[in-house]
C-alpha atoms as one frame of an Amber mdcrd trajectory, in Angstrom:
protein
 132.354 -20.777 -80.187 134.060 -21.949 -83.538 134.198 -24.754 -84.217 136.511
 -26.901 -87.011 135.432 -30.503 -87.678 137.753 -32.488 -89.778 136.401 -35.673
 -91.656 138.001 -38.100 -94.548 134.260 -37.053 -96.643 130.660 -37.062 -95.335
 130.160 -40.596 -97.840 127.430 -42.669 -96.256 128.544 -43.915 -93.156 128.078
 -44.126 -89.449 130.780 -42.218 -88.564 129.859 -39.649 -91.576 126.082 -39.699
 -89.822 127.167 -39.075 -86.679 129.343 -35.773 -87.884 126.136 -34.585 -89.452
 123.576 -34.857 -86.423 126.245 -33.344 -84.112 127.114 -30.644 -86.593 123.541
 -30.241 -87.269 122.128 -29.589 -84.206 125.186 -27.699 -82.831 124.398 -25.449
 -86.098 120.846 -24.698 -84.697 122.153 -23.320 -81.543 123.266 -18.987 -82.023
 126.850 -19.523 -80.127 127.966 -22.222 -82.254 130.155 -21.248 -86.190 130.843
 -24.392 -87.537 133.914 -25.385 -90.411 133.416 -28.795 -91.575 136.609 -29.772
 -94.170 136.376 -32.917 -95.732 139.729 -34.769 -97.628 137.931 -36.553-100.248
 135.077 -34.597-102.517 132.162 -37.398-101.341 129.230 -35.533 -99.998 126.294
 -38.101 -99.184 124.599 -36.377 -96.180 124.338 -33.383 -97.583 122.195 -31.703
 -95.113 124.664 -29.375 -93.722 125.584 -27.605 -97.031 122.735 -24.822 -96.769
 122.916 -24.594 -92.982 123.349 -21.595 -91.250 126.648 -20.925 -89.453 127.742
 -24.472 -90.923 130.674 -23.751 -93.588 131.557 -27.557 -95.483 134.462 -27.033
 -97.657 136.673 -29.621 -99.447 140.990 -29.694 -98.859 141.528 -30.624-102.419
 143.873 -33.517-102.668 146.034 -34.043-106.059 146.506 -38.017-105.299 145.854
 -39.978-101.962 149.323 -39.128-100.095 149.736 -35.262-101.680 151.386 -33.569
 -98.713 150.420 -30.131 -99.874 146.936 -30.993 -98.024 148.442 -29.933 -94.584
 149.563 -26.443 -96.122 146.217 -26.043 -97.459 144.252 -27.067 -94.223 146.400
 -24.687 -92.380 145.024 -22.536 -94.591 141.521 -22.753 -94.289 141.920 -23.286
 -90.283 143.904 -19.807 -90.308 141.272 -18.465 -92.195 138.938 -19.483 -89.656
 140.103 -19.624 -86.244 138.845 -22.168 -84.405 138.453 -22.160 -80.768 138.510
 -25.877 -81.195 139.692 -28.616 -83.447 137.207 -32.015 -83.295 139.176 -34.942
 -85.436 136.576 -37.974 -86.831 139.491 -40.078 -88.308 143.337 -41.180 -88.575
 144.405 -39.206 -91.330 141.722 -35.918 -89.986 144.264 -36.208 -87.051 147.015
 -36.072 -88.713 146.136 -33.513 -91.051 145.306 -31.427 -88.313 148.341 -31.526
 -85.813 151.113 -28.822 -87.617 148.039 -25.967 -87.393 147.828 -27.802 -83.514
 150.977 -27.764 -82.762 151.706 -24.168 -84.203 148.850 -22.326 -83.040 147.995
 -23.728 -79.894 144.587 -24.787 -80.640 142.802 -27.897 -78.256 142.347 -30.663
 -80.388 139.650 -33.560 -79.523 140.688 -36.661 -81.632 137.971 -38.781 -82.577
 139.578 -41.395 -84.199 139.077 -44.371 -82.282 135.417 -45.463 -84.007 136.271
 -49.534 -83.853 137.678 -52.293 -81.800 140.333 -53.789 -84.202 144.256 -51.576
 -84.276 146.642 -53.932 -86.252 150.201 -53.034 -84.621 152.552 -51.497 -86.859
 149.352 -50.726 -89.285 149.311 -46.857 -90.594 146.160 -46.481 -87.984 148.418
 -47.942 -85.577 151.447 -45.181 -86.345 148.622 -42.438 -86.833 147.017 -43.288
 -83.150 150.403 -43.310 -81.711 151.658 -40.022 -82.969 148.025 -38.240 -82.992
 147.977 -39.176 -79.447 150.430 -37.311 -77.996 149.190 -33.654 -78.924 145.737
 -34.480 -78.982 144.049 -32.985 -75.522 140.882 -35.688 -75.472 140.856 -38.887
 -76.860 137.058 -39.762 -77.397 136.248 -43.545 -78.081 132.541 -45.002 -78.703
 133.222 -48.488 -77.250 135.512 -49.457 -73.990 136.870 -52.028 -76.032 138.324
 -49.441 -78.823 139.980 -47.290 -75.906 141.323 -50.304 -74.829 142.572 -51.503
 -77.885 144.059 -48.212 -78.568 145.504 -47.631 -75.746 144.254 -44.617 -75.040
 145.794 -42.703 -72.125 143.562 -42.470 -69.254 143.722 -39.140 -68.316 142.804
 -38.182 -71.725 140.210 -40.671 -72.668 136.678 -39.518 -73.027 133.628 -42.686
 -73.584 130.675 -40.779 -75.452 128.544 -43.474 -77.279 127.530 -42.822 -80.940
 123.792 -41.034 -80.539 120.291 -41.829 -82.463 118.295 -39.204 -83.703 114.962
 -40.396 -82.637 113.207 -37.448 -85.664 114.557 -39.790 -88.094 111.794 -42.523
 -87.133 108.628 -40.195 -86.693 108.009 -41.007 -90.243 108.133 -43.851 -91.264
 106.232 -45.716 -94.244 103.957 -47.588 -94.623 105.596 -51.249 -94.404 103.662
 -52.551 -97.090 104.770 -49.811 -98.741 108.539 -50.823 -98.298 107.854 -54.281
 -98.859 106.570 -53.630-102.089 109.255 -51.420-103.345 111.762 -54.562-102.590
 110.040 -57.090-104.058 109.281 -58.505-100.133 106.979 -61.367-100.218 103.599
 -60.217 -98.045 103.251 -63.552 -96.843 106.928 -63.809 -95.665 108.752 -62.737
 -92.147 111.724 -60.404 -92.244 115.345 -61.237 -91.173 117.774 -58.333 -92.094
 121.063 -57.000 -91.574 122.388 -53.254 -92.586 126.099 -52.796 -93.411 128.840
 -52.113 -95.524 129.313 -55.501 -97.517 132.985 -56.236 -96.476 135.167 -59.033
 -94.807 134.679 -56.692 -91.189 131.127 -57.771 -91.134 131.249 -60.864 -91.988
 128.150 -61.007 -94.325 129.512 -64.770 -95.220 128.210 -66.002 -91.407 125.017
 -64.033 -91.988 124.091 -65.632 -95.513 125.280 -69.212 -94.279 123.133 -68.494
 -91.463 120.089 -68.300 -93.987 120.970 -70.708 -96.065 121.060 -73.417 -92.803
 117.876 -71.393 -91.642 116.061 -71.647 -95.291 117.313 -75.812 -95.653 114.468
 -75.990 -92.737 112.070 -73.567 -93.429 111.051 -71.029 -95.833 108.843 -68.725
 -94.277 111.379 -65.369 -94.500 113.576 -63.823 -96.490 117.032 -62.082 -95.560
 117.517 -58.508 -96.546 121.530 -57.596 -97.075 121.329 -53.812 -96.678 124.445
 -51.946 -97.625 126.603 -52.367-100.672 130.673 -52.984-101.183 133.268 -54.088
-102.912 132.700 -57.936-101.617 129.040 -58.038-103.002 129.822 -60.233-106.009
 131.618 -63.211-103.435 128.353 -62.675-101.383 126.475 -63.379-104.062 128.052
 -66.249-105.570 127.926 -68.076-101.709 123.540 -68.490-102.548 122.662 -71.267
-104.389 120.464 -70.968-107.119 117.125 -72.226-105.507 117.532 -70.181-102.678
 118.336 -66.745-104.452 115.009 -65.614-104.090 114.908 -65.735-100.844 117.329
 -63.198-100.471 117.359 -59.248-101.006 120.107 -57.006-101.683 118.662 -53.509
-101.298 122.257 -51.922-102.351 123.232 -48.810-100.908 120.136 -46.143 -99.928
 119.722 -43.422 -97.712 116.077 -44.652 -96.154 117.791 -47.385 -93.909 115.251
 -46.423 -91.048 112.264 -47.057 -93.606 113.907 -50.964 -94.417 114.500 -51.291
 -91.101 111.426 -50.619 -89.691 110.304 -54.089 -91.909 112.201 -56.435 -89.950
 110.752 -58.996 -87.852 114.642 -60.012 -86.380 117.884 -57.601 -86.631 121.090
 -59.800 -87.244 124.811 -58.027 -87.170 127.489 -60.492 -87.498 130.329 -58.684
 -87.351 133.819 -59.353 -86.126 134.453 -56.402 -83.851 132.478 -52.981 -83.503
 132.849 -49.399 -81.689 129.381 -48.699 -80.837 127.600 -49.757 -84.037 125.300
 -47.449 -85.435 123.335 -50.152 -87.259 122.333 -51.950 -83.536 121.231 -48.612
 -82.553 119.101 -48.134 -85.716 117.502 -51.809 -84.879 117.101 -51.333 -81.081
 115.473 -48.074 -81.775 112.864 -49.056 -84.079 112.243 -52.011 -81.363 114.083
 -55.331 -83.326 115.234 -57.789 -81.196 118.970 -58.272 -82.540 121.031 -61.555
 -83.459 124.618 -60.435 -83.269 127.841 -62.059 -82.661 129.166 -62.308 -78.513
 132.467 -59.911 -80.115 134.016 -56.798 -78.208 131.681 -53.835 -78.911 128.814
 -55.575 -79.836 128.552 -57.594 -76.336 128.679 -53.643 -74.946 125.554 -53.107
 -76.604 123.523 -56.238 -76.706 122.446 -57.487 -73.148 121.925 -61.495 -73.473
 118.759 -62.688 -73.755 117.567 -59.237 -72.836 117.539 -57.012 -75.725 118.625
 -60.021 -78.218 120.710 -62.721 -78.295 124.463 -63.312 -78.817 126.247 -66.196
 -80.699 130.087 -67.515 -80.752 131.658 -65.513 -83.793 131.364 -67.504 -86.972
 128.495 -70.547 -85.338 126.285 -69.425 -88.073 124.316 -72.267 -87.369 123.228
 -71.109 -83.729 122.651 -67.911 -85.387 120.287 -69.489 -87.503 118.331 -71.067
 -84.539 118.327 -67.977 -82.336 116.653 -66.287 -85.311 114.019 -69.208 -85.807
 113.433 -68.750 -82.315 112.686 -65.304 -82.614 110.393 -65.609 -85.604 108.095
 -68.289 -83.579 107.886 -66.430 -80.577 106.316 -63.035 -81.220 105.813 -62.105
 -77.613 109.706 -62.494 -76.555 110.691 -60.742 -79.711 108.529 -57.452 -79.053
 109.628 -58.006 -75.467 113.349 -57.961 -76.547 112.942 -54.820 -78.754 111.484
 -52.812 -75.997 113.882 -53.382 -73.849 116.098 -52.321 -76.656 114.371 -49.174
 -77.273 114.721 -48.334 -73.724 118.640 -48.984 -73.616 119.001 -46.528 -76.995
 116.942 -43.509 -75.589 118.434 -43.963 -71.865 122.615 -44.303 -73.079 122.585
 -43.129 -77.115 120.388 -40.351 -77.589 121.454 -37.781 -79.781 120.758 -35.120
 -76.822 123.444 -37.169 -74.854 125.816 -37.317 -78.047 125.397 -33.461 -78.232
 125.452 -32.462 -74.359 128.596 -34.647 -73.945 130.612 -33.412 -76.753 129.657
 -29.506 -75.719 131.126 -30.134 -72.266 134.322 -31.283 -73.670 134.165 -27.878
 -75.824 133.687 -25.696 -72.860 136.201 -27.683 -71.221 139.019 -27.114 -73.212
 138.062 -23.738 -74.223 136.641 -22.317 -70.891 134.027 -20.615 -73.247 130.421
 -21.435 -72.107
């Protein structure tokens, strides 16, 4: 079966990661010929590029809206011929309807990642045109098909996966506590995301800072970089700077991880996040705000807790809480664990996307 994937770049990301491990493993299989084009030249899981039967070429773009790039996907697809087109994106799907449209080809349109569709926003106009000649919708939260309004008949719920080989090796946490500058003596509150308004880093450090004017036995790791880092910053006051870490942007977020003693995510509205899978997998209870996507996810006082969007205060408590009670925090991040490797395996990811291939191809 060929198959064309269409992504804005494979940048660091948890849509980017999840293109990878679905590519990847697809790649290992004998029936599969993959075509991964990317529309900007950022290449940060770079895995694929020396993989058999995986081709990862770039639709060069003069400037950001250079309509030439449909003539020159059309191209590459004709080139190719795909049995089927998989879109991870607004624009992907866009891009990819005239070859659609012209040549008949299925097209699964993966565009609906999040929770939050501004009307009359260019996602909004993309969705609503995409839509119509797309043959599955696939969402990774109820909330996002909902929000989307994604037509039932074809709307498809496949959960982001976790590769489970990406925590078989893990360092040494002393290890990773020195390379950060971690305090031996300290606990570990963290959270891992892009540093921008959507996740709402400003609850998370206010959170610490109400959490710290009590007690100063942890430190809060900000994992992730952005272009709202230097605001974040500036929020800390002086005497409490140490207390908190800014890792910037790596690719070992399973090694930081794997440090934390609580899991926070205060975002404002998620798809499936990737970063509560990477916590429940590694067995952190999680903090997170009671938003659509995350409340999917996170089971109340089961696998962690949930707080009213922006009470950083409770937040602060629930993670205090946490941190003094060792025995309902391991507790939490088993149950965790279990949720991950029952609903958001990788092998599920995988299984569910092939049946949509064979599907609309009929090819087995």
């Amino acid at each position: 079966m060929r198959v064309l994937v269409v992504i804005e770049s494979l940048r660091d990301g948890g849509k980017q990661r999840q293109v990878e491990e679905l590519v990847r493993i697809l790649a290992l299989r004998p029936e599969y010929q993959i075509l991964v084009l990317i529309l900007r030249d950022e290449i940060h899981f770079n895995r694929l590029l020396n993989m058999e039967r995986v081709e990862v070429k770039y639709v060069h773009r003069v400037h950001k809206k250079d309509p030439f790039v449909f003539v020159r996907f059309f191209k590459e697809a004709s080139r190719f011929k795909p049995d089927v087109i998989n879109s991870w994106g607004g624009l992907p799907s866009m891009v990819a309807l005239p070859f659609r449209i012209i040549k008949g080809v299925p097209l699964i349109n993966e565009m609906v990642q999040n929770s939050r569709l501004p009307v009359f926003s260019t996602q909004w106009f993309r969705a609503r045109i995409s839509f119509l000649f797309s043959n599955v919708i696939v969402g990774n939260s109820l909330i996002g098909m909902k929000v989307y309004n994604v037509p039932r008949r074809k709307g498809r719920l496949i959960r982001n996966g976790i590769n489970t080989d990406r925590i078989k090796q893990l360092n040494n946490q002393e290890q990773v506590r020195i390379k950060y500058n971690i305090p031996l003596d300290k606990k570990v509150v963290g959270m891992v995301a892009t540093i921008d308004w959507r996740k709402n880093f400003p609850m998370y450090v206010r959170a610490g800072i109400s959490f710290l004017k009590k007690r100063q036995d942890a430190v809060f790791l900000i994992v992730g970089d952005g272009k709202d880092r230097p605001q974040l910053e500036a929020m800390i006051p002086s005497d409490l700077k140490p207390y908190f870490v800014f890792t910037g942007r790596i690719s070992d977020v399973e090694q930081v991880v794997n440090v934390f003693d609580v899991a926070v995510l205060a975002s404002y509205g998620e798809g499936t996040s990737n970063s509560l899978l990477e916590y429940m997998i590694l067995k952190k209870p999680v903090v997170a705000t009671d938003v659509f996507g995350i409340n999917e996810v996170v089971q109340e006082g089961v696998t962690g807790y949930l707080v009213p969007q922006d009470d950083f205060v409770e937040m602060g408590e629930k993670t205090g809480a946490l941190l003094d009670n060792p025995e309902l925090a391991r507790h939490m991040g088993e149950k965790g664990h279990e949720y991950v490797i029952r609903e958001c395996s990788i092998d599920k990811l995988v299984s569910e996307h092939e049946a949509v291939f064979k599907e609309l191809t009929g090819k087995n």
